[in-house]
Backbone bond lengths (Angstrom), bond angles and torsions (degrees), N, CA, C in turn:
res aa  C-N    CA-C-N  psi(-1)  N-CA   C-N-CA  omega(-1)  CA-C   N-CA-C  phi
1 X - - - 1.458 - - 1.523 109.89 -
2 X 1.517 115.96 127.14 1.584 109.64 160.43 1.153 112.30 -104.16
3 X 1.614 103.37 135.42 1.476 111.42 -179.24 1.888 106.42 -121.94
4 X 1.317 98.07 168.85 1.688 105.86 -171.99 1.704 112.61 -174.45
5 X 1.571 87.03 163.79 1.526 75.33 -173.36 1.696 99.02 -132.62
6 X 1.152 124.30 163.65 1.344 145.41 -160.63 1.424 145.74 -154.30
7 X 1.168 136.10 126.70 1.550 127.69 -178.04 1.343 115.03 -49.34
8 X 1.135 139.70 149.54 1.901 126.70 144.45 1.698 95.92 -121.56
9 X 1.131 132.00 119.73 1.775 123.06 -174.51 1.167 105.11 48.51
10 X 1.482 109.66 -120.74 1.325 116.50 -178.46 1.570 136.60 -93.37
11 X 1.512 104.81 8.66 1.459 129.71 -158.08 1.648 101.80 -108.34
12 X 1.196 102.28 137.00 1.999 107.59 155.34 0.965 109.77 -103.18
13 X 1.480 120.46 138.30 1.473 126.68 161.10 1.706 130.86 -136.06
14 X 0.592 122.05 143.34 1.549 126.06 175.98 1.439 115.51 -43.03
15 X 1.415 128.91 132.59 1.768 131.29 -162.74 1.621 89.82 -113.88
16 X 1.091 121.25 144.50 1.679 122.18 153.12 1.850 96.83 -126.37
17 X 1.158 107.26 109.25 1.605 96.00 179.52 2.067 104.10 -121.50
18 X 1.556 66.33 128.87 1.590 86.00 179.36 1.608 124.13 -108.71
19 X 0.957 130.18 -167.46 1.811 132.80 -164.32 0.984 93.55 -74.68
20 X 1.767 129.22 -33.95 1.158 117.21 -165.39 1.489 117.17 -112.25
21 X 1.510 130.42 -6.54 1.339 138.40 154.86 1.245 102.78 -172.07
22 X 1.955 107.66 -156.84 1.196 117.29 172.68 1.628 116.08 -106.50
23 X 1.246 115.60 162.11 1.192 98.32 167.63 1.823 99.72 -134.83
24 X 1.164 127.38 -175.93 1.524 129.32 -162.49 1.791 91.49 -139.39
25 X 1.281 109.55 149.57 1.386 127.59 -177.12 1.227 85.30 -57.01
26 X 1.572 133.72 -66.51 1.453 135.62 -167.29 1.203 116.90 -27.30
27 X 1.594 116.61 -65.91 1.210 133.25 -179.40 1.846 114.49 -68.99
28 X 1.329 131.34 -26.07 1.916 146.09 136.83 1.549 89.63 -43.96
29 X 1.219 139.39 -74.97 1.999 120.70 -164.02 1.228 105.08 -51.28
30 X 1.370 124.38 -46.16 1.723 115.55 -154.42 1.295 103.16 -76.93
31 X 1.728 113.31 -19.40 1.787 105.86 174.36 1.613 104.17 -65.16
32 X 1.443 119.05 -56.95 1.126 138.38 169.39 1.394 129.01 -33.03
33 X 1.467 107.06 -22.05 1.691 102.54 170.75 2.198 91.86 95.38
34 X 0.942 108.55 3.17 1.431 100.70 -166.08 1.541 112.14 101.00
35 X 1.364 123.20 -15.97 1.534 118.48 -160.46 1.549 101.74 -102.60
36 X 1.372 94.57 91.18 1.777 100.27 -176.83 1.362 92.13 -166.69
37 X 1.278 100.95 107.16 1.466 113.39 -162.28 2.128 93.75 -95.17
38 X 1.226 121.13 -35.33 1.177 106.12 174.10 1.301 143.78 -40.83
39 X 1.016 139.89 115.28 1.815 142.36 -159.10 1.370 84.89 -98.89
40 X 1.175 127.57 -71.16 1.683 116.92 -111.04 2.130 86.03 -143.42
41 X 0.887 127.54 165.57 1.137 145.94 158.28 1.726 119.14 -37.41
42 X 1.412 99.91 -62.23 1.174 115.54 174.27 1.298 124.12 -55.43
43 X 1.883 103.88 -39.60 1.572 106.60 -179.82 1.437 105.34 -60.47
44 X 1.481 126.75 -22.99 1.307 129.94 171.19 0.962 134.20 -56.84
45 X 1.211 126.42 -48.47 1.455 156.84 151.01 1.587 118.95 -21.49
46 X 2.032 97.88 -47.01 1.502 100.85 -141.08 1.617 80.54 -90.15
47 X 1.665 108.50 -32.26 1.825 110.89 -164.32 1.492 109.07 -80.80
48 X 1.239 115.96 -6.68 1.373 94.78 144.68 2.282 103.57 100.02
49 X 1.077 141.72 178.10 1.488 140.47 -141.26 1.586 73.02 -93.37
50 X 1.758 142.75 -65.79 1.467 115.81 -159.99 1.385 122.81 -53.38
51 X 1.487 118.50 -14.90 1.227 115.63 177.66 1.322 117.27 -78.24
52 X 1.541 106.82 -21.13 1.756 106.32 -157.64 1.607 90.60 -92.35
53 X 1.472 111.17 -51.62 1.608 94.79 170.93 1.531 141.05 -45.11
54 X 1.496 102.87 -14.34 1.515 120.07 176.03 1.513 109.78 -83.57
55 X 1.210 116.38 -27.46 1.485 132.93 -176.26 1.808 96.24 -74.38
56 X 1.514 111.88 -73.42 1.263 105.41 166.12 1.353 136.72 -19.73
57 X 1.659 103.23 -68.38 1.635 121.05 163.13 1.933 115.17 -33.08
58 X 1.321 108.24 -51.81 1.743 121.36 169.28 1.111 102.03 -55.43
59 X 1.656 143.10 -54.23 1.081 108.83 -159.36 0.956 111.93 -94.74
60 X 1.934 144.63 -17.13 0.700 158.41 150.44 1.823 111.73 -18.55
61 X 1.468 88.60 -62.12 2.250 102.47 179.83 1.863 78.58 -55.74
62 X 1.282 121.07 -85.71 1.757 118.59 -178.20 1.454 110.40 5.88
63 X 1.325 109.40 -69.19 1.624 104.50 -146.03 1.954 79.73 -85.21
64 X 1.380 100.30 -68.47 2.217 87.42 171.18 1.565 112.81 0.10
65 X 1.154 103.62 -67.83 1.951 118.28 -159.16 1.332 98.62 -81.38
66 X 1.280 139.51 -10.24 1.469 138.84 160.48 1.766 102.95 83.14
67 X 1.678 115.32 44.07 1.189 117.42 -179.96 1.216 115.37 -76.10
68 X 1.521 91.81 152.79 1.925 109.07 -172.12 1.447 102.58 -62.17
69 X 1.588 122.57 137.55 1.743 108.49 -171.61 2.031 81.22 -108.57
70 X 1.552 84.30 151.99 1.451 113.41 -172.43 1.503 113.50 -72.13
71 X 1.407 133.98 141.51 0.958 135.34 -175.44 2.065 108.35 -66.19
72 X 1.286 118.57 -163.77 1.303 122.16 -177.10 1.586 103.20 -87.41
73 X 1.051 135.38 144.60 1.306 128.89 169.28 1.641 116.93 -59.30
74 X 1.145 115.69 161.20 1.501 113.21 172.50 1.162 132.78 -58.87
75 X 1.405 103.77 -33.73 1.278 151.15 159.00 1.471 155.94 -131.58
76 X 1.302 120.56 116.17 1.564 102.55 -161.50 1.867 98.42 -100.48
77 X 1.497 86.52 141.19 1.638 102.17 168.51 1.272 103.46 -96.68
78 X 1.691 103.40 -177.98 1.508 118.80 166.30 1.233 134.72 -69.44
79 X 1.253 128.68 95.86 1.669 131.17 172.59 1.315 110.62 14.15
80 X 1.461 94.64 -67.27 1.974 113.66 -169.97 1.424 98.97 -100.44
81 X 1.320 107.74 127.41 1.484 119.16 176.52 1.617 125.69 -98.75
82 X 1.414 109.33 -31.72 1.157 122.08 165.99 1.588 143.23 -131.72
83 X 1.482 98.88 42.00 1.697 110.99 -158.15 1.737 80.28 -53.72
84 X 1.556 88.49 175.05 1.737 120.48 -148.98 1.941 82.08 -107.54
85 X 1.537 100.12 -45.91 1.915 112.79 -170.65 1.035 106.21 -160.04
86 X 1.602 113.74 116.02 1.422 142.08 148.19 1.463 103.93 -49.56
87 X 1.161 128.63 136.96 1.522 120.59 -166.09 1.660 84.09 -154.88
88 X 1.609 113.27 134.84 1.832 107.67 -173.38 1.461 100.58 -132.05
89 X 1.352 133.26 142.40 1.263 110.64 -173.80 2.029 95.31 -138.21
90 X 1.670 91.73 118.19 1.478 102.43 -179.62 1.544 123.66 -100.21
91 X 1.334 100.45 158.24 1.286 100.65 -161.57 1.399 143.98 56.13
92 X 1.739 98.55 56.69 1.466 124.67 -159.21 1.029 97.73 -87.96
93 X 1.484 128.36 -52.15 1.648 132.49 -168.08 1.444 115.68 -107.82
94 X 1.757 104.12 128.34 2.097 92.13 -161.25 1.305 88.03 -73.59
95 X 1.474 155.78 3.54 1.800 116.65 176.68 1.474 97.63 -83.26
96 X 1.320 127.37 -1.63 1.633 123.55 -172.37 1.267 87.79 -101.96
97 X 1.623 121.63 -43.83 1.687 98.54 176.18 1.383 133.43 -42.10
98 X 1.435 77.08 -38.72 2.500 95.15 -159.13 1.844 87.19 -80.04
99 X 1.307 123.17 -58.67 1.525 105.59 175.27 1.661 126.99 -32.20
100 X 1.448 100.31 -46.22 1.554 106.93 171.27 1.056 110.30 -48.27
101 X 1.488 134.17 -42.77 1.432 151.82 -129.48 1.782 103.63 38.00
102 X 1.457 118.03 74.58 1.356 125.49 158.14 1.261 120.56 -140.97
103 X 0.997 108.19 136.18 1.941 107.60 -167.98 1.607 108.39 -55.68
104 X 0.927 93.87 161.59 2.063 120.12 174.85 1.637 98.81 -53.45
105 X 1.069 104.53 126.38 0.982 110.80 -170.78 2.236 107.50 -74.53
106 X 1.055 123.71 152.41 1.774 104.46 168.50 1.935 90.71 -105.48
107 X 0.530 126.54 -8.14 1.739 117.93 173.49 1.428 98.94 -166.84
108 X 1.274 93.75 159.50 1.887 127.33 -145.11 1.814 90.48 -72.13
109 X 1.556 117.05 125.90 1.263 135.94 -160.91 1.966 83.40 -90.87
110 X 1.314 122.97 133.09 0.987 136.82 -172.65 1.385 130.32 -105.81
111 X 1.116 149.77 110.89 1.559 134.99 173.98 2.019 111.62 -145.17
112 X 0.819 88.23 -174.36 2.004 81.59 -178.31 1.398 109.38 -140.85
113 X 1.332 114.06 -173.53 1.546 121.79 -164.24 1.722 92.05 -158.31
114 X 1.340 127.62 167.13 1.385 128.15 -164.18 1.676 88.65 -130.04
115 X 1.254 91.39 179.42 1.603 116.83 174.85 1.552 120.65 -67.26
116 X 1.579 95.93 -19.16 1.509 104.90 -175.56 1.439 102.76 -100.46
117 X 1.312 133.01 -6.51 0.977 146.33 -175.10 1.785 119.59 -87.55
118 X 1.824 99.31 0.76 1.654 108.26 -161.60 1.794 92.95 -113.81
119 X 0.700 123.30 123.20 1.773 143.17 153.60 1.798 118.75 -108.37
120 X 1.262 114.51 135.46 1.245 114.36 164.61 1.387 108.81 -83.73
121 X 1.732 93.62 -177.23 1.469 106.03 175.04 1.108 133.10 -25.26
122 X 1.302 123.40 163.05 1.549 119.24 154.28 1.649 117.68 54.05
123 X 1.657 109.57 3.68 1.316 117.67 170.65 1.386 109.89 -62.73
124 X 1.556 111.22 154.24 1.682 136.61 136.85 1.264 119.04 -57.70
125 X 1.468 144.39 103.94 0.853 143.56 141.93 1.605 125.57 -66.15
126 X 1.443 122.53 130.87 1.891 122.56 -170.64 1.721 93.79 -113.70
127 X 0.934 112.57 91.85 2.111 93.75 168.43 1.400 81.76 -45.51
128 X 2.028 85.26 167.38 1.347 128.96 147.18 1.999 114.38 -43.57
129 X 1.089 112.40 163.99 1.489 108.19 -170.36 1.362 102.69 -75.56
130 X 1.623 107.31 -47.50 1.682 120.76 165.63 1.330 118.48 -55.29
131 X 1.652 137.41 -30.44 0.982 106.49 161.80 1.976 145.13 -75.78
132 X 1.382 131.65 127.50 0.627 152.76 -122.91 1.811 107.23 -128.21
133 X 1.547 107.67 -43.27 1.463 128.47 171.46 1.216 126.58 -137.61
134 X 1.420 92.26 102.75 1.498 117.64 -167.47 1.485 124.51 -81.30
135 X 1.111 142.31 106.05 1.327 126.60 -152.30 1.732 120.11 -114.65
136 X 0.907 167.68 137.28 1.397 160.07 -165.11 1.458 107.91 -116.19
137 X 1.512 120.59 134.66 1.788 130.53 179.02 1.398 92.36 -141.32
138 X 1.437 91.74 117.75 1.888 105.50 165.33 1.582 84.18 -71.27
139 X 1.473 103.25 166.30 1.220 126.79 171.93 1.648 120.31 -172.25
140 X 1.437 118.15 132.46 1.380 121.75 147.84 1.487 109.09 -56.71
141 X 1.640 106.04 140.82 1.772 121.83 173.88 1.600 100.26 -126.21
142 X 1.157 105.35 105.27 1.941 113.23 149.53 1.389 109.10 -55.10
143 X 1.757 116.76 131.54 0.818 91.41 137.54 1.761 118.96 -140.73
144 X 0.965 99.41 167.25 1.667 100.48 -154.68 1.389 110.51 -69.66
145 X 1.254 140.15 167.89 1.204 155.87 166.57 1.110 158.53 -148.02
146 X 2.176 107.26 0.12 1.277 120.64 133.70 1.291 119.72 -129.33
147 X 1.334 129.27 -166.29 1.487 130.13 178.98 1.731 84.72 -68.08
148 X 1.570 97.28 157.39 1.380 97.61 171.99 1.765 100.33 -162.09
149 X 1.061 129.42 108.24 1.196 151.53 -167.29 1.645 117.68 -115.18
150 X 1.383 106.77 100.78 1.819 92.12 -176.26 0.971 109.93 44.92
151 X 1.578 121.54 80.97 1.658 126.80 162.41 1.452 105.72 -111.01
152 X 1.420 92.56 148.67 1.993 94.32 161.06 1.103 117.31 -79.69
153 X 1.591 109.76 157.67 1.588 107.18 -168.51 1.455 111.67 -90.24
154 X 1.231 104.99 14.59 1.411 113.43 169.31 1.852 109.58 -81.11
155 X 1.138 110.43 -36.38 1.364 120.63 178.40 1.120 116.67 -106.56
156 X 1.449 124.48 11.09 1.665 128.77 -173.33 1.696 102.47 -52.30
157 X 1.661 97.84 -71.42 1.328 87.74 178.62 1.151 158.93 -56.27
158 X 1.465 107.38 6.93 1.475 133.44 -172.35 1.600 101.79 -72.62
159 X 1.365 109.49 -38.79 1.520 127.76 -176.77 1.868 125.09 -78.93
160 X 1.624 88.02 -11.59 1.844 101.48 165.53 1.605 113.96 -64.42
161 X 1.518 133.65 152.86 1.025 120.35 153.72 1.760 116.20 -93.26
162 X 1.226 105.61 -29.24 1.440 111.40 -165.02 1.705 94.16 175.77
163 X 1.847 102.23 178.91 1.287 107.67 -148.91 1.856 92.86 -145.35
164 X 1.172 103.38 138.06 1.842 109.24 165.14 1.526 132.95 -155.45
165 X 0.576 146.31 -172.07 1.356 161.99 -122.86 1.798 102.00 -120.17
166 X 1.184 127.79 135.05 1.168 132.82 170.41 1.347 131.50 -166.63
167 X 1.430 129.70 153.18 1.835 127.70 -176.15 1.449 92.74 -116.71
168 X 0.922 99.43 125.58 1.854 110.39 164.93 1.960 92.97 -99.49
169 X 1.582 103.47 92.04 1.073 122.14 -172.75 1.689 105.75 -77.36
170 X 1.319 120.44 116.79 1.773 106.57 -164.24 1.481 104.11 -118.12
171 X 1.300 122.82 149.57 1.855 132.07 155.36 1.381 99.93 -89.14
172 X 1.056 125.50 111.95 1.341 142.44 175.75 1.735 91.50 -69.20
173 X 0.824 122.81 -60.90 1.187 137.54 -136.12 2.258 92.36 -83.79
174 X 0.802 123.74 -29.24 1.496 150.66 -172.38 2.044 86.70 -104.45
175 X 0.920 129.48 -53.93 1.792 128.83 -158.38 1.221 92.17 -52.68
176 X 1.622 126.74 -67.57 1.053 149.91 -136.12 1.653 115.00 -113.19
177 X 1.385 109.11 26.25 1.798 123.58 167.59 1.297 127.47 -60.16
178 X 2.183 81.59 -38.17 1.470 102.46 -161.72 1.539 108.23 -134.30
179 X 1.194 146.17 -172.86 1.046 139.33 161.36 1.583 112.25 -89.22
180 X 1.067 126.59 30.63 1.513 143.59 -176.24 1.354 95.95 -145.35
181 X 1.669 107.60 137.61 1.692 113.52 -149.21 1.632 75.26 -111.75
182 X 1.062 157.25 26.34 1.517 149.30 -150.82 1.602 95.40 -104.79
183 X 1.049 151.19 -34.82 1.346 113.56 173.38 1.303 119.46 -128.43
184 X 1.209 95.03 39.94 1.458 103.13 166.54 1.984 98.08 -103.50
185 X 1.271 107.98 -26.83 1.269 126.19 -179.10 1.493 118.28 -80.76
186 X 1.476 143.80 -64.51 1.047 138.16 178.36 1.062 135.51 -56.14
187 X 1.611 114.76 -40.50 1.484 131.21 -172.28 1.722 120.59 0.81
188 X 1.204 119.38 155.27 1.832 110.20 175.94 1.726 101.15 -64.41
189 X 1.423 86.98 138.50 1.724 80.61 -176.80 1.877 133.03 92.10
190 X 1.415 91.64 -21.09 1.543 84.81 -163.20 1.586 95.40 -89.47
191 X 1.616 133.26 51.05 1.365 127.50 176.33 1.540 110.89 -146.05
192 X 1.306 145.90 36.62 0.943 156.17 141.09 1.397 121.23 -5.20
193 X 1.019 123.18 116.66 1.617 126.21 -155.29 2.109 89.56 -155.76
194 X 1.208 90.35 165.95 1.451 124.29 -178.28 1.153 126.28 88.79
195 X 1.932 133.54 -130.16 1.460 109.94 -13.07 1.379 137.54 -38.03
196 X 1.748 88.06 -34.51 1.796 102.01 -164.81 1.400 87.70 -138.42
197 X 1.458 108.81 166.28 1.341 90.39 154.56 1.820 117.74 -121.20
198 X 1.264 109.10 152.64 2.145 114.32 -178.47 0.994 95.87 -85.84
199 X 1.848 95.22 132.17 1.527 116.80 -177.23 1.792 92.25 -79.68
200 X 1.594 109.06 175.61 1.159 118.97 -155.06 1.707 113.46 -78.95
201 X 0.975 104.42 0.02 1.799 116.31 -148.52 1.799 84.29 -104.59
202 X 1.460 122.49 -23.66 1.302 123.41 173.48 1.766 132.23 -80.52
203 X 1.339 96.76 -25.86 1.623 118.17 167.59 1.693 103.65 -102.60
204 X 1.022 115.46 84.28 1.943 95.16 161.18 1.324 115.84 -49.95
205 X 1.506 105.94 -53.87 1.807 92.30 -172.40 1.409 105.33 -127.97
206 X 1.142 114.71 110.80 1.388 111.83 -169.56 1.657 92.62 -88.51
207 X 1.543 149.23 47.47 1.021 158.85 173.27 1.194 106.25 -127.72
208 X 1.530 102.83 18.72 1.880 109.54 179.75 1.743 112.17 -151.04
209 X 1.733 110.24 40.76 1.450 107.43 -158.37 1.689 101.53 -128.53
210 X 1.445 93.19 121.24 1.825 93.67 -170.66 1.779 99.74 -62.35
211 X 1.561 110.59 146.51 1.337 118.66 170.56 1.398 108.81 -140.57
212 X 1.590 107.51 126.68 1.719 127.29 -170.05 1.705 81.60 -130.12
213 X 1.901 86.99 140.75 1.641 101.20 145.48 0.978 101.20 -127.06
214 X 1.544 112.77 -172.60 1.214 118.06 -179.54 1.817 104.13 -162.94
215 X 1.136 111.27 170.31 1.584 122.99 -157.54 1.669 108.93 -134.00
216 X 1.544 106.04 84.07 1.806 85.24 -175.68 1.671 117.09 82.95
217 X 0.951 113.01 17.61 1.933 121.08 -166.66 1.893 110.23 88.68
218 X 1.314 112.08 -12.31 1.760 96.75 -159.24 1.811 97.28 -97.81
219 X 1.002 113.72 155.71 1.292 107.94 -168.60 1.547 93.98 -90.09
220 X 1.693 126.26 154.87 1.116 129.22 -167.68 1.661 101.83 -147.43
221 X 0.789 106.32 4.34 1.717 126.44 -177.12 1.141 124.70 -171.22
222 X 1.621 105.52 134.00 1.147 105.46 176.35 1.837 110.68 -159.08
223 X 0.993 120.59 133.46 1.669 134.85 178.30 1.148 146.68 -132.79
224 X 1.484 138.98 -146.04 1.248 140.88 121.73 1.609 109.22 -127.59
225 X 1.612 102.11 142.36 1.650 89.51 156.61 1.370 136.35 -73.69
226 X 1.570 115.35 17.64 1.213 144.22 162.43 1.679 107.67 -56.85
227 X 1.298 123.74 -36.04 1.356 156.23 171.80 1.173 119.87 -73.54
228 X 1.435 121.06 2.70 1.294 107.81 159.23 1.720 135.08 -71.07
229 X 1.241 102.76 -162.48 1.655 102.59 179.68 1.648 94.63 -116.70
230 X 1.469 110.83 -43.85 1.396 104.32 -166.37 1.791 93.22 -119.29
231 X 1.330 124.61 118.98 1.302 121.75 178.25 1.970 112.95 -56.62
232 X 1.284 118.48 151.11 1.236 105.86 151.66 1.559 134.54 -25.64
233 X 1.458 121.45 -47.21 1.443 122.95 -162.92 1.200 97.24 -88.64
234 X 1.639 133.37 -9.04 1.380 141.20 -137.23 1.584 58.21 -121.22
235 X 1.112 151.03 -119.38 1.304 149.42 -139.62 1.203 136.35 -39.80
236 X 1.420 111.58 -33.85 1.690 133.56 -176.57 1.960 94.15 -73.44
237 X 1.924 104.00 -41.88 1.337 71.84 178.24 1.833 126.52 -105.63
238 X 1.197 81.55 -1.83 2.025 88.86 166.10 1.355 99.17 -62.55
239 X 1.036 138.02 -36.56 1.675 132.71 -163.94 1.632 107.09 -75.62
240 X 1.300 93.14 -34.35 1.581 100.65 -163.76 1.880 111.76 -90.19
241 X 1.278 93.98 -7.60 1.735 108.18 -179.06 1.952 101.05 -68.79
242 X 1.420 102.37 -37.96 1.742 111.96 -179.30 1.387 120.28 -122.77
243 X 1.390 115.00 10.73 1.688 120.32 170.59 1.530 96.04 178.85
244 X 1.517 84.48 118.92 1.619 129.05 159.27 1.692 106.41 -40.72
245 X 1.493 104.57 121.85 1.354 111.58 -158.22 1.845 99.67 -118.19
246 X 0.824 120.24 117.06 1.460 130.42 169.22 0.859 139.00 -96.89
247 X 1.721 125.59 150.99 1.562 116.97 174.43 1.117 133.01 -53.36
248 X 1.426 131.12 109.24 1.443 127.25 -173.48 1.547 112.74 133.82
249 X 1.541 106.40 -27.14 1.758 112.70 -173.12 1.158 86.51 -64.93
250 X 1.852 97.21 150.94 1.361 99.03 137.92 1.347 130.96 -140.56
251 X 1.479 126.39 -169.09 1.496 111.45 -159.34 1.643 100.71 -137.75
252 X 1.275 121.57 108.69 1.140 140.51 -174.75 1.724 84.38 -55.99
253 X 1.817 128.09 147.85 1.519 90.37 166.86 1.682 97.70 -123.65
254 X 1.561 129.29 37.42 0.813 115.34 -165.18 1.584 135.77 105.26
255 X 1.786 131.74 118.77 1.367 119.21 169.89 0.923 143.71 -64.82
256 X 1.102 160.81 150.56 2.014 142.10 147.57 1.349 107.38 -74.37
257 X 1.331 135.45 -169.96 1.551 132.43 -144.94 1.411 97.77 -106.95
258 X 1.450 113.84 178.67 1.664 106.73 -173.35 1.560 105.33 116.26
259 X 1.233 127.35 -23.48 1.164 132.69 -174.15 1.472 106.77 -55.68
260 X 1.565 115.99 173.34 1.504 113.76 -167.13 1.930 95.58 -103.75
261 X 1.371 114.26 -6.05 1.286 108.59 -179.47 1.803 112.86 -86.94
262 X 1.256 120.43 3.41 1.234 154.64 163.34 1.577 118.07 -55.37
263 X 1.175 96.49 -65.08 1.752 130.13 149.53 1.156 112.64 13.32
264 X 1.496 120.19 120.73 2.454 98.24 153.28 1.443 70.28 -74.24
265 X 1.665 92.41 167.49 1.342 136.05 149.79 1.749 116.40 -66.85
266 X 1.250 126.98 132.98 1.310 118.06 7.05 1.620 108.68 -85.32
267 X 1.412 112.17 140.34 1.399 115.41 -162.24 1.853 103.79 -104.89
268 X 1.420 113.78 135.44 1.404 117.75 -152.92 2.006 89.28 -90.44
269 X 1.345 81.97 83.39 2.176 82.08 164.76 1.273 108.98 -66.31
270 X 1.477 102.21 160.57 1.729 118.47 175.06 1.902 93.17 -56.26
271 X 1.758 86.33 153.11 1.148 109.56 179.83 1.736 110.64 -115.03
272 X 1.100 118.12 -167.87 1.277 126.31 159.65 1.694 113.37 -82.70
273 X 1.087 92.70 114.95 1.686 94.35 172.06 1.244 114.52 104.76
274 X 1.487 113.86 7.27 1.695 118.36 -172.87 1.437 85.79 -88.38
275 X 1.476 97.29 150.85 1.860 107.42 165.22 1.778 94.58 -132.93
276 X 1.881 87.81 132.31 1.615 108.30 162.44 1.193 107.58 -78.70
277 X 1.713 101.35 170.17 1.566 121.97 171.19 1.521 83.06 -160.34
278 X 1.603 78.86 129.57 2.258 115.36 163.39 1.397 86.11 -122.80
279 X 1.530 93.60 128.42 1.988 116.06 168.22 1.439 74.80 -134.94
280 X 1.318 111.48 127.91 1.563 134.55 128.16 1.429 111.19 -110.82
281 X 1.334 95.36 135.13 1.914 108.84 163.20 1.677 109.76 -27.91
282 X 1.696 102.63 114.35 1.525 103.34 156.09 1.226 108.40 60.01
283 X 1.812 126.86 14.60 1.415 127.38 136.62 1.182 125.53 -104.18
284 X 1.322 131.86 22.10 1.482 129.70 -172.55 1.751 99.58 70.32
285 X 1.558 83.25 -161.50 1.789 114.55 -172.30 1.295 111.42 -125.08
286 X 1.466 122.90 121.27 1.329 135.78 176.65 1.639 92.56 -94.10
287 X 1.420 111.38 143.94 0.932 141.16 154.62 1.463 151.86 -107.16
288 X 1.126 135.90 94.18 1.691 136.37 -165.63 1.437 125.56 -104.00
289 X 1.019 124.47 110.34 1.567 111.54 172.19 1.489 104.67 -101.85
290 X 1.668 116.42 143.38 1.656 138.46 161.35 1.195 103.72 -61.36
291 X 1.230 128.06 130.20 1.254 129.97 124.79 1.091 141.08 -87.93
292 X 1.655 133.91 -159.09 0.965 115.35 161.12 1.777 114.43 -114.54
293 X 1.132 115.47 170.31 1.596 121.54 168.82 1.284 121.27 -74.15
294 X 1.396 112.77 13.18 1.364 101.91 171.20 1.681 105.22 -125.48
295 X 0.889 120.21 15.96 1.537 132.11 -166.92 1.975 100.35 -100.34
């Protein structure tokens, strides 16, 4: 199932989008009699597989009853509305390492991103006034879906809810001030995730999912998450061996190479007016547009 969430005027509502349209939580209550207590994505997340199968069951009666499918929202928000921890993990893939010029990592290089740091689709992104070098990372996003405390990585993934699309949008120029990558990394905006995000039962192995970006239409990346350093299940449960992992986090898991910090000099940073694209396999297309900092 892909789910998402979205403006209509002045309203948010819950997206279930299927092969054949969208539909809106609004339009899931009125099948329901009103008894559809889900708002938001997250409320999905937090209640756990009887809820999501009930959600299923709705749209299922939907397409039965030959319901009108909902137009696109005005706006799309972020899947996850209130993760607990943005959690980002760099230097996943060694051709993105050796481009950096930084060694292989022996365990997963760590940093985070906030709540203010998450935009959906089709967002405006503004750097900071100081930032100067703007950088773009396709990325797979975990996101979680029960408590998960010291798990084996044999069962890590049992504890995912679903999986999406994301840019770990960077200031090179702000990353690298300090030996702490934090504000070149968090900034408002610099976490772009969705459209929606796929529940888990739709990816079996997300350790097998082609990932392209692209810059303006030209492709600028391209991989597998087959190519990582630290697999998904390898991460969900290293994380969870020293912090309690909850429904709603999520886990940036890292770029493949292609990045603009890769670059000779002089190296062509995002501009104003460039628009990204993240395609991962069987998650849709995230979308980003630059702005500028004075807008």
């Amino acid at each position: 199932m892909k789910i998402g969430r979205g403006v209509y005027g002045q309203h948010e509502d819950l997206l279930v989008v299927t092969e054949d349209g969208i539909l809106r939580g609004t339009s899931l209550a009125r099948i329901a009699d009103g008894e559809f207590p889900i708002k938001t994505p997250q409320d999905l997340v937090c209640a756990g597989e009887r809820e999501l199968d009930a959600v299923n069951h709705l749209v299922a009666q939907a397409i039965a009853l030959g319901v009108d499918w909902d137009p696109e929202p005005d706006a799309w928000l972020p899947p996850v509305t209130r993760p607990d921890k943005v959690i980002c993990v760099g230097l996943n893939y060694r051709p993105h390492a050796a481009e950096s010029k930084m060694q292989i990592p022996e365990y997963p290089v760590l940093f985070n991103k906030f709540g203010t740091s998450l935009v959906g689709h089709q967002a405006t992104v503004r750097p900071p006034y100081d930032a100067h070098q703007m950088d773009y990372e396709a990325e797979l996003v975990i996101v979680m879906g029960r408590r998960c405390h010291q798990v084996a990585e044999t069962e890590a993934l049992d504890y995912v809810f679903g999986y999406c699309n994301g840019n770990d949008l960077s200031a090179r120029d702000l990353q690298f001030r300090t030996s702490q990558w934090l504000s070149g990394k968090a900034p408002d905006g610099f976490g772009p995730v969705g459209p929606y995000l796929v529940t888990r039962d739709a990816i079996p192995d997300p350790s097998r999912l082609d990932i392209v970006g692209y810059r303006n239409g030209q492709e600028v990346q391209r991989s597998n998450t087959a190519a990582m350093i630290f697999s998904c299940r390898y991460l969900v449960s290293y994380l969870s061996q020293w912090m309690t992992l909850v429904p709603g986090d999520l886990i940036f898991t890292g770029t493949p190479e292609g990045v603009l910090l890769g670059y000779p000099e002089p190296r062509p940073w995002l501009r104003a007016g460039d628009r990204l694209t993240v395609a991962i396999e069987g998650l849709g297309e995230l979308e980003t547009h630059i702005g500028s900092a004075d807008d």
